[in-house]
MDTraj code that builds the backbone (N, CA, C; nanometers):
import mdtraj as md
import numpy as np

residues = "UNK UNK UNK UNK UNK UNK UNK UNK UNK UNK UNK UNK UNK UNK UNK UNK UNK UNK UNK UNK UNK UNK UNK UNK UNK UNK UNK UNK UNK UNK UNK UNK UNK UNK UNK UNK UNK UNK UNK UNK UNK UNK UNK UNK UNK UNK UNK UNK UNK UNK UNK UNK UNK UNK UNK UNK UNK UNK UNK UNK UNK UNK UNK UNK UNK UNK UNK UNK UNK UNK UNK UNK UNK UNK UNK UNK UNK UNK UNK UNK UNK UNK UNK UNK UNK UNK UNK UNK UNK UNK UNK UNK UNK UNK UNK UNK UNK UNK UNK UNK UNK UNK UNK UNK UNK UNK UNK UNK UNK UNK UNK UNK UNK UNK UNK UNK UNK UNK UNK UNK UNK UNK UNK UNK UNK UNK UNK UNK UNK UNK UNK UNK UNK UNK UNK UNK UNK UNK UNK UNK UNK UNK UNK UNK UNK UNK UNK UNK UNK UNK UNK".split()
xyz = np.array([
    [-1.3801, 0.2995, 0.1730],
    [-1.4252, 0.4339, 0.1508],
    [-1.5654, 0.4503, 0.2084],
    [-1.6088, 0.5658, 0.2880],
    [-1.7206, 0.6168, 0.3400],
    [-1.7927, 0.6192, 0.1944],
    [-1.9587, 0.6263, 0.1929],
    [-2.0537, 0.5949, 0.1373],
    [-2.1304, 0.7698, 0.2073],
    [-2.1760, 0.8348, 0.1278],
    [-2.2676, 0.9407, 0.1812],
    [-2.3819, 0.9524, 0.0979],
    [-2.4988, 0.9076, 0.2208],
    [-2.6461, 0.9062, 0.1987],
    [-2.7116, 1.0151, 0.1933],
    [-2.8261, 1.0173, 0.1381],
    [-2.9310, 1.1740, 0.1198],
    [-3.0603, 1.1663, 0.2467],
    [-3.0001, 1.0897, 0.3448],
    [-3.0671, 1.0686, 0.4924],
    [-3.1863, 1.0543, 0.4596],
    [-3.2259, 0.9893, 0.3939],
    [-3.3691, 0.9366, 0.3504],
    [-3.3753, 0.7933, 0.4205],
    [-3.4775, 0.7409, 0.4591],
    [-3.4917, 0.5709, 0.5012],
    [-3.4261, 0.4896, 0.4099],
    [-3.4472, 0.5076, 0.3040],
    [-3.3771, 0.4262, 0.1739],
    [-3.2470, 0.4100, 0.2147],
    [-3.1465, 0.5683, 0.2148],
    [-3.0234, 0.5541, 0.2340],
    [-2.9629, 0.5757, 0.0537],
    [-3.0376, 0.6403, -0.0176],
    [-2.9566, 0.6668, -0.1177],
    [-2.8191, 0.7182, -0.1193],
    [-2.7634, 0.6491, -0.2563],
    [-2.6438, 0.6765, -0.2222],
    [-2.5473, 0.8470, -0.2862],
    [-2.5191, 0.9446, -0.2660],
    [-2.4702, 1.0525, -0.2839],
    [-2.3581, 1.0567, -0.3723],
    [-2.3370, 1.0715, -0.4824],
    [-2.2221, 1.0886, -0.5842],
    [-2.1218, 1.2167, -0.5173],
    [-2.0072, 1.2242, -0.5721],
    [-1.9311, 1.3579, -0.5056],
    [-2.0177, 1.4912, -0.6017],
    [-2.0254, 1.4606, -0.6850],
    [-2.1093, 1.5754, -0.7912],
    [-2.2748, 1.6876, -0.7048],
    [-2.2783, 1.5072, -0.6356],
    [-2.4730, 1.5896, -0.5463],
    [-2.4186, 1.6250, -0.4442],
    [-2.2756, 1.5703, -0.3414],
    [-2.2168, 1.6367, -0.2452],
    [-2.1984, 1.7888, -0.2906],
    [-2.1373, 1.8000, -0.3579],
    [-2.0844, 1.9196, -0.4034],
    [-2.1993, 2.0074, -0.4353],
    [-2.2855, 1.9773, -0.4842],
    [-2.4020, 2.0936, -0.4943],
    [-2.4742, 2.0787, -0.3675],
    [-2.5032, 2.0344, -0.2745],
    [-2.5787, 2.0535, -0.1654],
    [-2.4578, 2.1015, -0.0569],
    [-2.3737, 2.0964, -0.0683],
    [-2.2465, 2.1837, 0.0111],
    [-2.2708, 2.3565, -0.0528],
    [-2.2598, 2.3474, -0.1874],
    [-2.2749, 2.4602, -0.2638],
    [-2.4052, 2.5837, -0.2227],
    [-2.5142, 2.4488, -0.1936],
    [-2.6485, 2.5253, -0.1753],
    [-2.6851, 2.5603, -0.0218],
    [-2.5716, 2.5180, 0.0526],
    [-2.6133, 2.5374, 0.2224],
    [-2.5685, 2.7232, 0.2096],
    [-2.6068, 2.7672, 0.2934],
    [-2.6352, 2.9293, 0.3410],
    [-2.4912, 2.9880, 0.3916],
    [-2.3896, 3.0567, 0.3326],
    [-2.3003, 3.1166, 0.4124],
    [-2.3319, 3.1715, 0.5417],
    [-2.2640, 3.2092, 0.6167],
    [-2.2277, 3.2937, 0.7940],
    [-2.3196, 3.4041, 0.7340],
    [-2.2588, 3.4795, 0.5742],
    [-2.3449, 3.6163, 0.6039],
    [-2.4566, 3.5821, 0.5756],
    [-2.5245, 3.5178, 0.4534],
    [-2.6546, 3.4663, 0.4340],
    [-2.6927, 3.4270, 0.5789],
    [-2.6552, 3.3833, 0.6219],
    [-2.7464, 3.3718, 0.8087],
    [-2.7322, 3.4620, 0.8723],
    [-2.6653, 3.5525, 0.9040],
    [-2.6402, 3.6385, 0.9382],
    [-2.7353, 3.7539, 0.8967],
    [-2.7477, 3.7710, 0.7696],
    [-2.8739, 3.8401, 0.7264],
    [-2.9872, 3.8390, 0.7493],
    [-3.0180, 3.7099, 0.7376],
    [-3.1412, 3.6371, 0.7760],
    [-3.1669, 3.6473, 0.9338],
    [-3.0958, 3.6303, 1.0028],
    [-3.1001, 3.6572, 1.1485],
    [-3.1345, 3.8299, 1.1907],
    [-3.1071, 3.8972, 1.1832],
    [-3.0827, 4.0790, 1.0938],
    [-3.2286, 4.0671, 1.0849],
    [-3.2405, 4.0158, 0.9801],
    [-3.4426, 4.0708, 0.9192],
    [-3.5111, 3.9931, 0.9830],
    [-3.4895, 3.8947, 1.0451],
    [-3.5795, 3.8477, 1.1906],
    [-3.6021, 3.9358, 1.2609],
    [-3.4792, 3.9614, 1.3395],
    [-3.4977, 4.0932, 1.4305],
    [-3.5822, 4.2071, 1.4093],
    [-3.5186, 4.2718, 1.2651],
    [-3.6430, 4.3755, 1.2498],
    [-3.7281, 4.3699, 1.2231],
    [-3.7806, 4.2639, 1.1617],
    [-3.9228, 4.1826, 1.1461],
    [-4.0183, 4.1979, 1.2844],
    [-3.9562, 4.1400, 1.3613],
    [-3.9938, 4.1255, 1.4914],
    [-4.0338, 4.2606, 1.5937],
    [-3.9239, 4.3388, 1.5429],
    [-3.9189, 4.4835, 1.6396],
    [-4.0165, 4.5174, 1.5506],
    [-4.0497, 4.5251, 1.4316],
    [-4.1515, 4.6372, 1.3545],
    [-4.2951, 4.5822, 1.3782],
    [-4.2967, 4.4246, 1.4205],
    [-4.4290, 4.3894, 1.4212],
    [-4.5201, 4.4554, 1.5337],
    [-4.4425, 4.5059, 1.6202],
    [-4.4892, 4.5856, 1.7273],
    [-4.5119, 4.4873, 1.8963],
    [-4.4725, 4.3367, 1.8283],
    [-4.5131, 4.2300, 1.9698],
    [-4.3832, 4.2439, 2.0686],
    [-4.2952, 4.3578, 2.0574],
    [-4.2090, 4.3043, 2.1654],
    [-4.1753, 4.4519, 2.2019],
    [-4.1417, 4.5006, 2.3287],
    [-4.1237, 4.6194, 2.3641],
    [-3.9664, 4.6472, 2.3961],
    [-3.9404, 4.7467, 2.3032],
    [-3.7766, 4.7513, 2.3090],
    [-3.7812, 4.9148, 2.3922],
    [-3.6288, 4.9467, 2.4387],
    [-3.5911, 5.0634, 2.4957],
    [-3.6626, 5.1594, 2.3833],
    [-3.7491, 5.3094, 2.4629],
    [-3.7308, 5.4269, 2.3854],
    [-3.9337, 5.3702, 2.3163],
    [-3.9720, 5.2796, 2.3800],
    [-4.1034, 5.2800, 2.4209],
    [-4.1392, 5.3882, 2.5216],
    [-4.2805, 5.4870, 2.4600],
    [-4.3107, 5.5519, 2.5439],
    [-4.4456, 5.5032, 2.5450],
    [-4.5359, 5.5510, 2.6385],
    [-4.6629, 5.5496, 2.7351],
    [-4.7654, 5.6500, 2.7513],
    [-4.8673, 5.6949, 2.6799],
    [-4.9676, 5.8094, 2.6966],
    [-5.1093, 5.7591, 2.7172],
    [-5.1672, 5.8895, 2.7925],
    [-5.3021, 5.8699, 2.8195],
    [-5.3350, 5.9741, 2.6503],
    [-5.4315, 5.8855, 2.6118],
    [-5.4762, 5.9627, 2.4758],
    [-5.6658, 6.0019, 2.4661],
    [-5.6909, 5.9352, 2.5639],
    [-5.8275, 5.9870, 2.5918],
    [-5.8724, 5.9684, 2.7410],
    [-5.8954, 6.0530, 2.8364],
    [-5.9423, 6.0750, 2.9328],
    [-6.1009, 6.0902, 2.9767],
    [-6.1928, 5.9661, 3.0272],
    [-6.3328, 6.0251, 2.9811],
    [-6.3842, 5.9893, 3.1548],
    [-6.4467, 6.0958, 3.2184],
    [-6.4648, 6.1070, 3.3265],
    [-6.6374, 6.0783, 3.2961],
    [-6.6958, 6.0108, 3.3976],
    [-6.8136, 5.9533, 3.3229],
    [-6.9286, 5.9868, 3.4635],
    [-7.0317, 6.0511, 3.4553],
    [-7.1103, 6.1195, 3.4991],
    [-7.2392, 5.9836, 3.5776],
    [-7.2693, 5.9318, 3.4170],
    [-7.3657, 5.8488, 3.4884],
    [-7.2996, 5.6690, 3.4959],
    [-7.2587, 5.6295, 3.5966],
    [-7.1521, 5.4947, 3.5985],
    [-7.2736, 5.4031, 3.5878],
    [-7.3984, 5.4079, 3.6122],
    [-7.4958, 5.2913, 3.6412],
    [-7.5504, 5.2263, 3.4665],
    [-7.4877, 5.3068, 3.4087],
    [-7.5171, 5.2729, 3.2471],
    [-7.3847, 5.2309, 3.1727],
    [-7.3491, 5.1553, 3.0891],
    [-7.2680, 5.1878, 2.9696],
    [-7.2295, 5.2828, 2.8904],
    [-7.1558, 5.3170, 2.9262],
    [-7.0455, 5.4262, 2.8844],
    [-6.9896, 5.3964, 2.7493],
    [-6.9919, 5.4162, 2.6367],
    [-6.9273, 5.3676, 2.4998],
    [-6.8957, 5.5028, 2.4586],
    [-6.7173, 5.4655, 2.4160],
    [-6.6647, 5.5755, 2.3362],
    [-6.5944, 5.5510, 2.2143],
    [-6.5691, 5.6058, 2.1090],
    [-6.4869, 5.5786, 2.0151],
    [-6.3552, 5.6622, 2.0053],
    [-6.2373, 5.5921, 1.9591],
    [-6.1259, 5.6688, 1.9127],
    [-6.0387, 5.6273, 1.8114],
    [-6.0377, 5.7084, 1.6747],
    [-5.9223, 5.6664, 1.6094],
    [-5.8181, 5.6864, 1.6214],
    [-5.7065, 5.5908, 1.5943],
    [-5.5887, 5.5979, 1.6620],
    [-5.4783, 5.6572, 1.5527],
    [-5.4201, 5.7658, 1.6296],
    [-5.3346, 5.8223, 1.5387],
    [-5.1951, 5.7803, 1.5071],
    [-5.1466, 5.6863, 1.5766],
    [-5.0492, 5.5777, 1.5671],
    [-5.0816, 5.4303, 1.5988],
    [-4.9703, 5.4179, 1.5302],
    [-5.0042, 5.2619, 1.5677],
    [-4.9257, 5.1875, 1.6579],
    [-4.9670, 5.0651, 1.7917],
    [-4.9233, 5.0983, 1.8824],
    [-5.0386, 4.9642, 1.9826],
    [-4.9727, 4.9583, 2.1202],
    [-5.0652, 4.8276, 2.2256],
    [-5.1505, 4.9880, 2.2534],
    [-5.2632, 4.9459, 2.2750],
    [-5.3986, 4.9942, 2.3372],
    [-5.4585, 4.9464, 2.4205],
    [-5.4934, 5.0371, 2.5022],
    [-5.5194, 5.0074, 2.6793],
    [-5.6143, 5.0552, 2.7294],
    [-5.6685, 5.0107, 2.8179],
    [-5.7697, 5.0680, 2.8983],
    [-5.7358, 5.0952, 3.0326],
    [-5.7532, 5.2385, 3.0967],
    [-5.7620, 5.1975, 3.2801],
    [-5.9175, 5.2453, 3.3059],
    [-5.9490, 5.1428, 3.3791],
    [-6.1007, 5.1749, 3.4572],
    [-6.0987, 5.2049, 3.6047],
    [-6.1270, 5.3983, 3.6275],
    [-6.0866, 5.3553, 3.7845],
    [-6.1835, 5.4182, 3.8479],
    [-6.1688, 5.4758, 4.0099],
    [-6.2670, 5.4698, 4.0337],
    [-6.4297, 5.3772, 4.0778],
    [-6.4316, 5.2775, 4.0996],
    [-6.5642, 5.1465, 4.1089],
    [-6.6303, 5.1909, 4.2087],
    [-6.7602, 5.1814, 4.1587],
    [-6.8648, 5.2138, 4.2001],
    [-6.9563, 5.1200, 4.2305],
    [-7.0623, 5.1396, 4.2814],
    [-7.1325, 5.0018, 4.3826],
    [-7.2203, 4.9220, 4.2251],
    [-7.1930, 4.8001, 4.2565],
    [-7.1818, 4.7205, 4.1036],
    [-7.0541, 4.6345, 4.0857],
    [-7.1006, 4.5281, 4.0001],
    [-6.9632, 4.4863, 3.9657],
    [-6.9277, 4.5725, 3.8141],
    [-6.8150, 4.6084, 3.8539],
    [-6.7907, 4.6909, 3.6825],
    [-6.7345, 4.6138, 3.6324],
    [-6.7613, 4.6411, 3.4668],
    [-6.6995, 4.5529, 3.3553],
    [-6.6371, 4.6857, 3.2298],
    [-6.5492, 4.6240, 3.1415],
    [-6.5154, 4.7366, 3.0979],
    [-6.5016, 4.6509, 2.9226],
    [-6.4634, 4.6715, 2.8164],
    [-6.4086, 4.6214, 2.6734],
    [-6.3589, 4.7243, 2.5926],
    [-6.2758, 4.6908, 2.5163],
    [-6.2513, 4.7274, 2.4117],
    [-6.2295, 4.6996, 2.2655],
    [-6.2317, 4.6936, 2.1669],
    [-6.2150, 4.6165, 2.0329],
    [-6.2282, 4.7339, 1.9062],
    [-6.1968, 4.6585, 1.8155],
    [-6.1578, 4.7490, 1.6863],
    [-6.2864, 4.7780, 1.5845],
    [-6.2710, 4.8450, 1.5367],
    [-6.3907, 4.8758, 1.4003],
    [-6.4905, 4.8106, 1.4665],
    [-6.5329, 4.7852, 1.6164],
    [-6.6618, 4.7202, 1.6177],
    [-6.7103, 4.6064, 1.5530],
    [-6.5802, 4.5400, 1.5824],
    [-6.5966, 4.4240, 1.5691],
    [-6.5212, 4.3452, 1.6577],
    [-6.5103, 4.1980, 1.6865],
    [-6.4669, 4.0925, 1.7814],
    [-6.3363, 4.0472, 1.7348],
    [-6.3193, 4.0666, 1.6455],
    [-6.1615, 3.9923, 1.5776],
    [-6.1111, 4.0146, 1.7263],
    [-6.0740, 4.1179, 1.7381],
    [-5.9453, 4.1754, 1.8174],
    [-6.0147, 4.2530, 1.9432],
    [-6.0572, 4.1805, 2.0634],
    [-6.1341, 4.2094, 2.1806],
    [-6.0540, 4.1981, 2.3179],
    [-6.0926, 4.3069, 2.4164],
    [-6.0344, 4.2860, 2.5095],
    [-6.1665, 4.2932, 2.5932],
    [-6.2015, 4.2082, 2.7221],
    [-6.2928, 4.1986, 2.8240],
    [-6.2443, 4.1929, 2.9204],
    [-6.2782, 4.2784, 3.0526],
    [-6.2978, 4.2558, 3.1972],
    [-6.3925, 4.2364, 3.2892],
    [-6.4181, 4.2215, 3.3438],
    [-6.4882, 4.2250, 3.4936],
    [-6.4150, 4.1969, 3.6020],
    [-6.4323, 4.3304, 3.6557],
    [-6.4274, 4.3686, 3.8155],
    [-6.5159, 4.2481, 3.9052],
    [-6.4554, 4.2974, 4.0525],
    [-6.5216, 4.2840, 4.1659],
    [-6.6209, 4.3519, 4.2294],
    [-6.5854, 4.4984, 4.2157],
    [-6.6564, 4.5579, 4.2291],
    [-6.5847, 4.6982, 4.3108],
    [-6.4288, 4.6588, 4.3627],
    [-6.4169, 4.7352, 4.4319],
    [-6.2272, 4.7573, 4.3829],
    [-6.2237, 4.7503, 4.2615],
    [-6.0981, 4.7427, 4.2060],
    [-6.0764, 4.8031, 4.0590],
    [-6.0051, 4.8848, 4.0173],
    [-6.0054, 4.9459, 3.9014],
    [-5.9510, 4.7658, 3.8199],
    [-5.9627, 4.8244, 3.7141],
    [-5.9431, 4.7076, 3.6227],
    [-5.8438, 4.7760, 3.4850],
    [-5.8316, 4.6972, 3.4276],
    [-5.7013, 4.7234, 3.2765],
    [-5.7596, 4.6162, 3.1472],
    [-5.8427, 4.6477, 3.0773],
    [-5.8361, 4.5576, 2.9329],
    [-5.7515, 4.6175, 2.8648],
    [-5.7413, 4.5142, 2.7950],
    [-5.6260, 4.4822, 2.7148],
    [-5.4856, 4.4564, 2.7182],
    [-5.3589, 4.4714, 2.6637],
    [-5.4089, 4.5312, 2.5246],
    [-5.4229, 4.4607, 2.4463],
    [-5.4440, 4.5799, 2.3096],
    [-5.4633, 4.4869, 2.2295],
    [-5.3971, 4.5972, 2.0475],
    [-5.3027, 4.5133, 1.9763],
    [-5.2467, 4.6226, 1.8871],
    [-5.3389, 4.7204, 1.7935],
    [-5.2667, 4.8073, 1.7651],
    [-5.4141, 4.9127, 1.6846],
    [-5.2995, 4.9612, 1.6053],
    [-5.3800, 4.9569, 1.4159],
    [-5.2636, 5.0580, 1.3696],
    [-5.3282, 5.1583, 1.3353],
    [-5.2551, 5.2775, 1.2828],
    [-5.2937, 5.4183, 1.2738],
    [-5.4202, 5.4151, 1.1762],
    [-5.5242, 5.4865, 1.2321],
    [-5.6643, 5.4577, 1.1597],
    [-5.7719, 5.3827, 1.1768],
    [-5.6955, 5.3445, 1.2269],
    [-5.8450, 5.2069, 1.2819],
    [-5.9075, 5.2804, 1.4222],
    [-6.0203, 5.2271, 1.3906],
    [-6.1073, 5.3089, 1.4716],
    [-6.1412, 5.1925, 1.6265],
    [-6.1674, 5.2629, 1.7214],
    [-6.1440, 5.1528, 1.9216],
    [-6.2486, 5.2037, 1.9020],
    [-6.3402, 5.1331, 1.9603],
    [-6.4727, 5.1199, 2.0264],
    [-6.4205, 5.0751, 2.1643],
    [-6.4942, 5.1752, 2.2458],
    [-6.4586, 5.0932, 2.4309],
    [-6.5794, 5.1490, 2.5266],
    [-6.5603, 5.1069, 2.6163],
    [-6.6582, 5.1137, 2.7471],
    [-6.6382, 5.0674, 2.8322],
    [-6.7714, 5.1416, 2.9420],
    [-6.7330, 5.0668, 3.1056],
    [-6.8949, 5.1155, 3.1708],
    [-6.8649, 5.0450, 3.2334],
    [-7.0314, 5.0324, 3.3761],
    [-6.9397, 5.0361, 3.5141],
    [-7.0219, 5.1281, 3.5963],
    [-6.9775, 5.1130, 3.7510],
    [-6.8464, 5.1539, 3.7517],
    [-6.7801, 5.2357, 3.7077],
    [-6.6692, 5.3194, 3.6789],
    [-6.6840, 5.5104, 3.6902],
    [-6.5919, 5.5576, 3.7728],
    [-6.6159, 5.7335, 3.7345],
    [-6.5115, 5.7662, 3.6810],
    [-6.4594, 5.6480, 3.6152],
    [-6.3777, 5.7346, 3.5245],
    [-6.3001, 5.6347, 3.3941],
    [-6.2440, 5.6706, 3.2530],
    [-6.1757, 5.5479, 3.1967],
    [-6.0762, 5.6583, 3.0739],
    [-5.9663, 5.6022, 3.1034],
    [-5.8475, 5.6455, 2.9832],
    [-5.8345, 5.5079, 2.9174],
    [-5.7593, 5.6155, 2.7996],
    [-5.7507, 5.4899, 2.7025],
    [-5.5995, 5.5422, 2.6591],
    [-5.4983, 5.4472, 2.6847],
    [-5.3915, 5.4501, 2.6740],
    [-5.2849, 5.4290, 2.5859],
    [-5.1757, 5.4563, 2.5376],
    [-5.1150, 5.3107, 2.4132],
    [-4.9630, 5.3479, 2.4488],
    [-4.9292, 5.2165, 2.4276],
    [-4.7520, 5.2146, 2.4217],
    [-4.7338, 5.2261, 2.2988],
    [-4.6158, 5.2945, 2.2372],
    [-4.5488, 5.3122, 2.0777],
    [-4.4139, 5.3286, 2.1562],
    [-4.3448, 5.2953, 1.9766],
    [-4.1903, 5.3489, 2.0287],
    [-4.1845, 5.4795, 1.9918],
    [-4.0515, 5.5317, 2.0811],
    [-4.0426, 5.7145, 2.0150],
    [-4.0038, 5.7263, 1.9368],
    [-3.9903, 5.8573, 1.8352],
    [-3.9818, 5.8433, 1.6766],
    [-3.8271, 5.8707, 1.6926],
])
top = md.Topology()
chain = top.add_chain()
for i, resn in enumerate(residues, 1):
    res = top.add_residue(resn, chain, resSeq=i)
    for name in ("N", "CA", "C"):
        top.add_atom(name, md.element.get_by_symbol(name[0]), res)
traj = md.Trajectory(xyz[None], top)
């Protein structure tokens, strides 16, 4: 007669009684099946993966007068959603551009240009309310963008 161990180094030995409850306690098809299910939407709601019926807006447009300075703007975000920067336009300079949350570093995006190339920070996720701090040098112009899904 076969002998069934609890795969330990030891090699203890398994009565039919502890078979039977660790057969008992493994996960049915639907129990995985479920579990597989709330992964998914776990996953789709966390906002890290871009599914069909993602849309794309410019949500602030800031055309910038004097490029030889730092440009800093704020925006709270009315959804939540990836947040973007385009920096276009470069002007003689190397331009640099950032963005980050509540003004603070947790959650930062940095560039630098060449000097003769629009640039893109980020993204970086934002949920509804939280307030973007962003900027740019050597730029005439910077939107601030975000992907969401459609409702």
């Amino acid at each position: 007669m076969s002998e069934f161990t609890d795969g330990t180094m030891t090699g203890n030995t398994l009565s039919m009684v502890d078979m039977e409850k660790r057969l008992e306690a493994l996960p049915t098809t639907d129990k995985v099946n479920a579990l597989i299910k709330q992964a998914i939407t776990d996953l789709l709601n966390s906002g890290d993966v871009a599914v069909n019926g993602t849309q794309f807006k410019v949500v602030a447009d800031n055309k910038i007068s004097n490029d030889s300075t730092w440009n800093n703007f704020t925006y709270t975000a009315k959804e939540s959603g990836w947040y973007s920067m385009y920096c276009s336009g470069p002007k003689s300079g190397t331009g640099s551009a950032f963005m980050r949350i509540n003004n603070t570093r947790a959650k930062e995006s940095r560039v630098t240009g060449n000097g003769a190339r629009d640039i893109c920070p980020g993204p970086i996720w934002v949920k509804a309310g939280e307030t973007i701090l962003y900027g740019c040098i050597y730029f005439g112009e910077c939107e601030l963008q975000v992907a969401t899904r459609e409702e």
